[in-house]
C-alpha positions as CSV (number, residue, x, y, z in Angstrom):
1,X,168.2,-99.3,45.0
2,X,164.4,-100.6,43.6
3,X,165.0,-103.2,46.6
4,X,164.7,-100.4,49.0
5,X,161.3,-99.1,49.3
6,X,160.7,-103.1,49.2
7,X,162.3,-103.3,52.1
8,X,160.9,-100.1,54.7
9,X,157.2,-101.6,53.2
10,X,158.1,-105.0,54.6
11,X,159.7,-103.1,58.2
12,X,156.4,-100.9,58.5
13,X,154.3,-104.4,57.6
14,X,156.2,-106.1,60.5
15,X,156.4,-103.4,62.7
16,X,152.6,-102.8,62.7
17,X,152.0,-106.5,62.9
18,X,154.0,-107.0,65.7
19,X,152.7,-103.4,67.6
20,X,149.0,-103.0,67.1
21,X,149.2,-99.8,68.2
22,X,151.3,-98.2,65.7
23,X,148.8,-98.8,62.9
24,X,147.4,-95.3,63.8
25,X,150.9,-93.9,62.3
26,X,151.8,-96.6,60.2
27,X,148.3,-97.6,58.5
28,X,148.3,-100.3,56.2
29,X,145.6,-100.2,53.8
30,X,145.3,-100.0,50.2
31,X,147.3,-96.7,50.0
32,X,150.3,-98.6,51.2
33,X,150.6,-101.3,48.1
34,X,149.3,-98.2,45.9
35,X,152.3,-96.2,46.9
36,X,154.9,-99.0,46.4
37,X,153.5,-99.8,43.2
38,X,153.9,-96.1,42.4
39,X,157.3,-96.2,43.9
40,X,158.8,-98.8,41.7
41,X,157.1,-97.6,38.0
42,X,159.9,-95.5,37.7
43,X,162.8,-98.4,38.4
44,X,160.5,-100.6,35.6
45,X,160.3,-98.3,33.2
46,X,164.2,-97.6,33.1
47,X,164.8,-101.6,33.3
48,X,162.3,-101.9,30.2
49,X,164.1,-99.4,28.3
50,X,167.6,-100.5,28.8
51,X,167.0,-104.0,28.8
52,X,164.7,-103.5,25.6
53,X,167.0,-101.1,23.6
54,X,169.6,-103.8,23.2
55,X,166.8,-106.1,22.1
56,X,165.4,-104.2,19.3
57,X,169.1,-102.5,17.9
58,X,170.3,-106.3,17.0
59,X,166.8,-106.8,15.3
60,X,167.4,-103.3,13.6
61,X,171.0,-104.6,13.0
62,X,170.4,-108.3,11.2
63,X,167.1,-106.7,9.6
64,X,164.6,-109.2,11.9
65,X,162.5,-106.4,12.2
66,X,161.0,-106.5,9.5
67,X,159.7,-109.8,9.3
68,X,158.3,-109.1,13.1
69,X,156.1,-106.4,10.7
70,X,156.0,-107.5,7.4
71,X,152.1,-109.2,7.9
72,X,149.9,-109.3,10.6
73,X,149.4,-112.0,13.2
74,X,145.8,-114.3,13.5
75,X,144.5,-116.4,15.7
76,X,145.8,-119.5,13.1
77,X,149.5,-118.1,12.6
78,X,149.3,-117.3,16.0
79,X,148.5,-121.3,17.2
80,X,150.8,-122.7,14.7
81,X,153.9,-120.9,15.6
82,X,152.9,-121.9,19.4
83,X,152.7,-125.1,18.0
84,X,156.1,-125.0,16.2
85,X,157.8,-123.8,19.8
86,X,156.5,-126.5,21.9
87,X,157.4,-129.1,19.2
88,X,161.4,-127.2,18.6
């Protein structure tokens, strides 16, 4: 369903494209995108938190969570385990 607004956006794009005219009912201006982004902050949000849930329960589960938190990231920790991925 997070396709549909996706879709009437791209049918009210064409429409006013291909009928000059009809931008008077059918404006597309910077309210348009800010709607649809509106529009589809809702279907994120759920995604986020049921893809994410699973996520974070099997770190809970094996205990990874804790080393996630146990010290704080730098800028050096940081580049070397970037450095460690690229090399894996």
């Amino acid at each position: 369903m997070s396709f549909l607004p996706f879709v009437v956006r791209v049918i009210q794009i064409y429409i006013v494209t291909r009928f000059p005219e009809a931008g008077r009912i059918l404006p597309i201006d910077g309210r348009l995108f800010g709607e649809f982004l509106n529009q589809q902050i809702g279907f994120t949000i759920l995604l986020s938190i049921f893809g994410a849930s699973g996520l974070v329960a099997n770190d809970l589960r094996t205990g990874a969570i804790l080393v996630y938190l146990s010290r704080p990231l730098t800028r050096r920790t940081t580049s070397r385990a970037s450095c460690w991925c690229r090399s894996s």
